[in-house]
C-alpha positions, 0 to 999 in steps of 0.5 A: 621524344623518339615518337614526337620526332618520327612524328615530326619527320613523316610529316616533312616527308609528306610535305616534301612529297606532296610539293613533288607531287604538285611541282608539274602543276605549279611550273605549269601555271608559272609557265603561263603566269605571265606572257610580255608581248612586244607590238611593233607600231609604224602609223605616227603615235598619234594616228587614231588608229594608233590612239583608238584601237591598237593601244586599246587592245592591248590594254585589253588583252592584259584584262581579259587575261587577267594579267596574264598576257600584257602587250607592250607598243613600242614607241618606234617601229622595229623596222620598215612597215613593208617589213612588220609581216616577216618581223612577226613571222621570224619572231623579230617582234611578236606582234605587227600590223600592215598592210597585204599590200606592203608585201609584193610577192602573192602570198596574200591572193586571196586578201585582194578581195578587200581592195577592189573598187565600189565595197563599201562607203564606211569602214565598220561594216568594210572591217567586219565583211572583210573578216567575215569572207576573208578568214571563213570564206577564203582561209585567210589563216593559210595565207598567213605562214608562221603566224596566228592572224588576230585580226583583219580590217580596211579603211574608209573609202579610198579617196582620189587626190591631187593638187592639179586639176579636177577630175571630170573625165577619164583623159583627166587623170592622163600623166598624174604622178600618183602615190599608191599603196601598191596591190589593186589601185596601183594597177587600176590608177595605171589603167586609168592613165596615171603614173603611180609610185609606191611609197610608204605612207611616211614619204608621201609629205616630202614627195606631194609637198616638193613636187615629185608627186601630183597626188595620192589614193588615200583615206581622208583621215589620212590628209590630215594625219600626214600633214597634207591640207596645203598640198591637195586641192581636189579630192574624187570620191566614187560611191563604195570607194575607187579603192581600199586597202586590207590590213593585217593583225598578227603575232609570231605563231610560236609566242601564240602556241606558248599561250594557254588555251583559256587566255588564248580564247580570251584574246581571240574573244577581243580580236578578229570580228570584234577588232574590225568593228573597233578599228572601224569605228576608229577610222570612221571617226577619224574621216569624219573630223578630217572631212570637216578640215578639209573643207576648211582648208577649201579642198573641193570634195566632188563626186566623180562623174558617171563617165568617170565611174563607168570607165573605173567600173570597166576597169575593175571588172577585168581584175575582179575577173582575173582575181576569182579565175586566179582563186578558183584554182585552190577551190574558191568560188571569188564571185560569190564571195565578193557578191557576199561582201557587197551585199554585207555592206550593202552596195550590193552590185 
């Protein structure tokens, strides 16, 4: 009896010392079993970004990972969309998406790359040369403090509208009150002769619909997704687009850090060049049926003219200028990595 209960202690004792042996590696996958993200969204739940790329990456992250990482779109934003960078960087939320633009001071110089006039004609190959010079040519990350950046893309060609007359010359575009997104075609539009105002996206219907505004640099998709067919008439596009504007992905680089490295590459597997080619897809779908309401709803789609394209290319070139001068005090070579951008595309120069 005295044996079979030595017996029986030794083993308590070898179970209970093995479950302090194993108990590092067993808080450590519990670390990792389950990391609840919070993705704070500002386009309308419905956008087809929204509805064709966030959502479905996040969804994504939770396969790739097994369960491991989930992430969860909030229904309202958290905050302003010119606040979501600082929200992610602060910790406010873990993940956010913008626009570089939204940010008015130059921490994102080098982005500016992604804004300039005659990229490209759609939003696939747009995204994914975006990501290519951007994160491996110009360091991108860097630029990104306090964050992990997951991926970057731009839209379709940015479009010219207006519901006062149509744009045949340059001296037509004099005194037009134009929403702008901020960053290089709100400077370009200046340079043209417009009067441009920065707004967020949201603001545009009340300003364009009341008057205070005769027309907006926008996307296509974008007239329909923010109600706007009734109050444009004209829209200019410019082969390569008169503009873009470049968008950020990202999560609080302390959340990220708290990821194992497996799940990590896993995620990473999903975003970045993978993410624009999805978001791409996303936007040329959405310009595509926009397009077709658009000229249902009678709006002229007309190319501008060579003049007005000569006087736009003029224009560009001084900020294409001044941007790589800029740039080229860090190290950066900006001409040949916008050569290498257009070439991507295959606008070339």
């Amino acid at each position: 009896m005295n044996f079979l209960k030595t017996k029986i202690a030794r083993r308590t004792l070898l179970g209970m010392a093995t479950a302090a042996m194993l108990a590092p590696t067993a808080f450590a996958s519990a670390a990792y079993a389950e990391t609840k993200l919070v993705l704070s969204s500002w386009l309308p739940p419905r956008h087809p970004i929204v509805v064709n790329a966030i959502k479905p990456w996040a969804r994504d992250v939770k396969k790739v990972t097994d369960g491991r990482v989930s992430v969860r779109v909030l229904a309202k934003p958290a905050g302003a969309p010119p606040a979501h960078y600082d929200m992610a960087a602060d910790g406010v939320v873990d993940i956010t998406y913008g626009l570089h633009s939204f940010t008015k001071d130059n921490r994102f110089e080098r982005s500016r790359i992604g804004q300039f006039s005659f990229l490209g004609d759609d939003a696939v190959s747009g995204s994914k040369a975006f990501w290519d010079v951007y994160a491996n040519d110009l360091d991108a990350q860097a630029e990104h403090k306090g964050t992990k950046l997951l991926g970057l893309f731009v839209h379709g060609p940015g479009v010219f509208h207006n519901n006062v007359r149509k744009l045949n010359t340059p001296a037509d575009i004099n005194g037009l009150k134009i929403r702008v997104p901020g960053g290089y075609i709100a400077d370009l539009a200046s340079d043209l002769g417009a009067s441009p105002l920065f707004m967020p996206s949201g603001e545009v219907y009340e300003t364009l619909s009341r008057g205070i505004i005769d027309g907006v640099t926008f996307t296509y998709e974008a007239l329909t997704a923010f109600n706007l067919l009734d109050h444009v008439k004209y829209s200019m596009r410019v082969p390569g687009g008169i503009y873009n504007t470049t968008w950020f992905l990202v999560m609080n680089e302390g959340k990220w850090d708290e990821i194992s490295a497996e799940d990590q590459a896993a995620i990473m597997a999903i975003s970045g060049d993978a993410f624009a080619e999805r978001v791409g897809k996303a936007w040329n779908a959405a310009d595509d049926k926009a397009i077709e309401r658009i000229n249902k709803a009678g709006i002229e789609i007309y190319d501008a003219s060579p003049e007005m394209v000569a006087a736009i290319k003029e224009k560009a070139a001084v900020y294409e200028t001044t941007w790589a001068e800029a740039i080229a005090e860090d190290g950066f070579d900006g001409a040949a990595v916008l050569d290498k951008f257009r070439t991507s595309t295959g606008v070339g120069n």
